[in-house]
C-alpha positions in Angstrom: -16.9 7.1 -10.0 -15.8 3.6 -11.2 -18.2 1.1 -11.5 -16.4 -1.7 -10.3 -13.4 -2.7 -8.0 -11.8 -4.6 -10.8 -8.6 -2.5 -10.0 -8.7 -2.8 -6.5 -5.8 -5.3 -5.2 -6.3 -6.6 -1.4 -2.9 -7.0 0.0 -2.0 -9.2 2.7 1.7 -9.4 4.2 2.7 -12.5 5.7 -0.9 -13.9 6.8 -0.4 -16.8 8.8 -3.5 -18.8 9.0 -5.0 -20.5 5.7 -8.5 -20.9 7.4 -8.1 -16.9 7.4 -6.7 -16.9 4.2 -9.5 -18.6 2.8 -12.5 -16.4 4.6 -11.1 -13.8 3.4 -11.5 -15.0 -0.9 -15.0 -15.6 0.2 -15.7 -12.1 1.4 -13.9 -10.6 -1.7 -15.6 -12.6 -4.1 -19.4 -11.5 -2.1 -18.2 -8.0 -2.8 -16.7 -8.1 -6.3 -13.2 -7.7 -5.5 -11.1 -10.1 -7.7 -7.2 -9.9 -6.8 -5.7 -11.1 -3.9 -2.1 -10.2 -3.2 0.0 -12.3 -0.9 3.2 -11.2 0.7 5.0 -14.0 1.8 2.1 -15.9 3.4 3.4 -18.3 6.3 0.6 -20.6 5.6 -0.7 -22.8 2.5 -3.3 -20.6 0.6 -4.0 -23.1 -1.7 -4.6 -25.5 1.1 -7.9 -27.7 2.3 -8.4 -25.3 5.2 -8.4 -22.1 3.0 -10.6 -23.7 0.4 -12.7 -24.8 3.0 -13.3 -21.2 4.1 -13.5 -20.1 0.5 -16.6 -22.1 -0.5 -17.1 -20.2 -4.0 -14.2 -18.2 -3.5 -12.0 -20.9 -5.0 -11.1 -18.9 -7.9 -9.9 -15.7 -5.9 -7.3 -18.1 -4.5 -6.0 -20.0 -7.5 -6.0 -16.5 -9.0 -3.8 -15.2 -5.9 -0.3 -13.7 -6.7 2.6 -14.7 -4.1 5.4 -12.3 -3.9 8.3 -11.8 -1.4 8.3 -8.0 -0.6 5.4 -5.3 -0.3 6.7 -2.7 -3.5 6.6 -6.1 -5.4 2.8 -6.2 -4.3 2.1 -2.5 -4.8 3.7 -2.6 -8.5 1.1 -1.2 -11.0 -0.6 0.7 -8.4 -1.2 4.7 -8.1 -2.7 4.5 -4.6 -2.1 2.5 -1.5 -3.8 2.4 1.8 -2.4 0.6 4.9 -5.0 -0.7 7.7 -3.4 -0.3 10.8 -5.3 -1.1 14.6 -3.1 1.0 16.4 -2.4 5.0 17.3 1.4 5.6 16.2 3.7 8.2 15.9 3.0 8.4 12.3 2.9 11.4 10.3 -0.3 10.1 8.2 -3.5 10.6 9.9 -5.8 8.1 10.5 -8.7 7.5 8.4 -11.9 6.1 8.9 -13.1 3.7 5.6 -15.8 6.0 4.6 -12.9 8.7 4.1 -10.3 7.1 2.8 -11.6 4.5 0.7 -12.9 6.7 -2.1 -9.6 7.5 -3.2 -9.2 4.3 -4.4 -11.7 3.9 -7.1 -10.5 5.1 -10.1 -7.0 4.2 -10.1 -5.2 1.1 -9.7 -5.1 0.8 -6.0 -4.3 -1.6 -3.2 -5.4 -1.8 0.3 -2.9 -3.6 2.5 -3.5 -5.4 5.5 -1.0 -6.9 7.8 -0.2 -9.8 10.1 -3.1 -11.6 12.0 -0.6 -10.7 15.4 1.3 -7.5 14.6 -0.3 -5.5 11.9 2.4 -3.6 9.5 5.7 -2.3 11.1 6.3 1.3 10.5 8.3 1.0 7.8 5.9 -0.8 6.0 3.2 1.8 6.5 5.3 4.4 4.5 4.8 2.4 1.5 0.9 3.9 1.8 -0.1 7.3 1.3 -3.3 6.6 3.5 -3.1 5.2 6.8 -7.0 3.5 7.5 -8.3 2.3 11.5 -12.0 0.4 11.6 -13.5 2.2 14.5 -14.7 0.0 17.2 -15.9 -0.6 20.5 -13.8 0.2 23.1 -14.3 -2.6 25.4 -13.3 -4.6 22.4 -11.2 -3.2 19.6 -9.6 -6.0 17.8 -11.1 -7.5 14.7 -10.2 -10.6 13.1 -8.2 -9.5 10.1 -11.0 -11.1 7.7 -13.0 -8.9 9.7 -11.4 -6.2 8.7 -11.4 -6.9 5.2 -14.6 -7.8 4.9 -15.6 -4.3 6.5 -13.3 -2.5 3.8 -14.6 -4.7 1.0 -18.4 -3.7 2.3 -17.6 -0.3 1.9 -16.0 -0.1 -1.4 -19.1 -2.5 -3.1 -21.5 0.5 -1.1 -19.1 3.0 -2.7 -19.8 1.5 -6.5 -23.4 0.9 -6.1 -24.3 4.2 -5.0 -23.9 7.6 -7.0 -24.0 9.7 -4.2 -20.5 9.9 -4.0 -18.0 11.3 -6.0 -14.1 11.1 -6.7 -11.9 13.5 -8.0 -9.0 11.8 -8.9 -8.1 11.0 -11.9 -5.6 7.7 -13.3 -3.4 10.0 -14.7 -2.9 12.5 -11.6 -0.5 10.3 -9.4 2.9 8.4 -9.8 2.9 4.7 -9.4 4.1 3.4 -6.8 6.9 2.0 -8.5 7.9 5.0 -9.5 8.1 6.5 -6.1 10.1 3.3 -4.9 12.8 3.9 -7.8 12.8 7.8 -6.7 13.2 6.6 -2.7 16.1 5.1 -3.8 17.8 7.2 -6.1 16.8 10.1 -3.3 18.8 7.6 -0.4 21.8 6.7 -2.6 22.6 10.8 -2.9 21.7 11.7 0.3 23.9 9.0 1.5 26.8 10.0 -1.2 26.8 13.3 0.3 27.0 13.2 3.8 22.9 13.7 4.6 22.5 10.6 5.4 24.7 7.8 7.4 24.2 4.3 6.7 23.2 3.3 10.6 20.4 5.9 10.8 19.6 5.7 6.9 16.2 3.7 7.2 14.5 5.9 9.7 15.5 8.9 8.2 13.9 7.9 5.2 10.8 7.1 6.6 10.6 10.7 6.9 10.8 11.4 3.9 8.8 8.8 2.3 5.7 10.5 4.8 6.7 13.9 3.2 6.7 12.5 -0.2 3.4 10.5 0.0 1.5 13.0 1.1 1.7 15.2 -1.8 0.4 12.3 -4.2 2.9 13.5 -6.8 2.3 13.5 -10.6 4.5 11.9 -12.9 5.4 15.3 -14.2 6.2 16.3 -10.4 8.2 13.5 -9.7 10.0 13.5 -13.1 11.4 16.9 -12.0 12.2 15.7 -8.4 14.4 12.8 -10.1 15.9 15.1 -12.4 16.7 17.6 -9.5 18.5 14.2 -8.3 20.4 13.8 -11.7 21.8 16.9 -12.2 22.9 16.9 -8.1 25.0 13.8 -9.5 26.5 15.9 -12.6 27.5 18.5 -10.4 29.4 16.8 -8.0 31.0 14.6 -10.9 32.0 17.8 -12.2 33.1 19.5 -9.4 35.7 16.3 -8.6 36.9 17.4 -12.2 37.3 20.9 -11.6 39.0 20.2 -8.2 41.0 18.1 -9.8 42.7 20.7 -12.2 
């Protein structure tokens, strides 16, 4: 069990309101959590309104990375979990925080959040290999997403002040994320060089497969013989165009 959430990265993909923005460093910085990831943020994070919210939170947001793209946010990390309010058709289950969330402590991690008025698009969900709902009332089920992240953040400072529980994974038993991205899209560049895949049905297809694929947390070991499975695909078909040719 780690003993802090100093490798724990809260993600946040386009938030649009600072005063949010801002609530949401003060929550982290109650429960421990330092980074703060923002994903093309439609509002001014380092603004009077977010500071306001912040109080003595200030710090998590001058410490805040901007990026333009969710892998750019997830690079470095092993494990990701997506929040998401709503039943899809998703092949990842859905995961209350007392399940889910222990996977993340002793790895580099990141738990993503998205937009205050549409959550994550399904695409973006694939990027995760844990798919995380708050449960709530019925007769009112949506949280404010500092809500939500203060509920997660709760749960993860419970999780490191407590030795009841226990994790099993280990840093060096899964593939970065990175690492999976740069396998995604050696695996769609094949699949669409021969004939699996067609360029107009290419992203949902690989949906599935990024499902399949995150599921099975793969090693680097595991995924270093996937890619090579890849490679030698691509030495056989160079070779057969040579062989055809004579």
């Amino acid at each position: 069990m780690a003993d802090s959430l100093d490798d724990i990265r809260i993600v946040l993909v386009e938030p649009a309101g600072a005063l949010n923005v801002g609530s949401i460093a003060r929550v982290m910085k109650n429960m421990g959590v330092q980074q703060l990831v923002l994903v093309n943020p439609k509002c001014d994070p380092h603004g009077a309104e977010a500071r306001k919210m912040a109080v003595h939170g200030g710090d998590i947001l001058d410490h805040a990375k901007t990026v333009s793209s969710l892998p750019e946010a997830l690079v470095g990390c092993q494990q990701a979990v997506a929040t998401t309010a709503r039943d899809r058709a998703l092949s990842l289950p859905l995961e209350a925080p007392k399940a889910v969330l222990p996977k993340l402590l002793s790895v580099p991690s990141a738990l993503i959040f998205g937009r205050e008025d549409s959550g994550l698009t399904n695409d973006e969900l694939t990027h995760a290999q844990h798919c995380l709902y708050i449960p709530t009332a019925s007769t009112y089920p949506s949280l404010n997403l500092a809500m939500a992240v203060g509920v997660c953040v709760y749960e993860l400072q419970q999780l490191v002040t407590t030795t009841e529980e226990t994790v099993t994974t280990s840093a060096t038993e899964t593939a970065t994320l990175e690492a999976l991205e740069g396998y995604y899209q050696h695996l769609e560049q094949m699949l669409l060089k021969i004939g699996f895949l067609y360029p107009h049905t290419a992203s949902a297809r690989m949906q599935k497969f990024r499902q399949i694929f995150n599921r099975a947390n793969l090693t680097p070991e595991e995924l270093a013989l996937l890619r090579g499975i890849l490679r030698q695909t691509e030495w056989a078909i160079r070779n057969s165009d040579v062989v055809n040719e004579e």
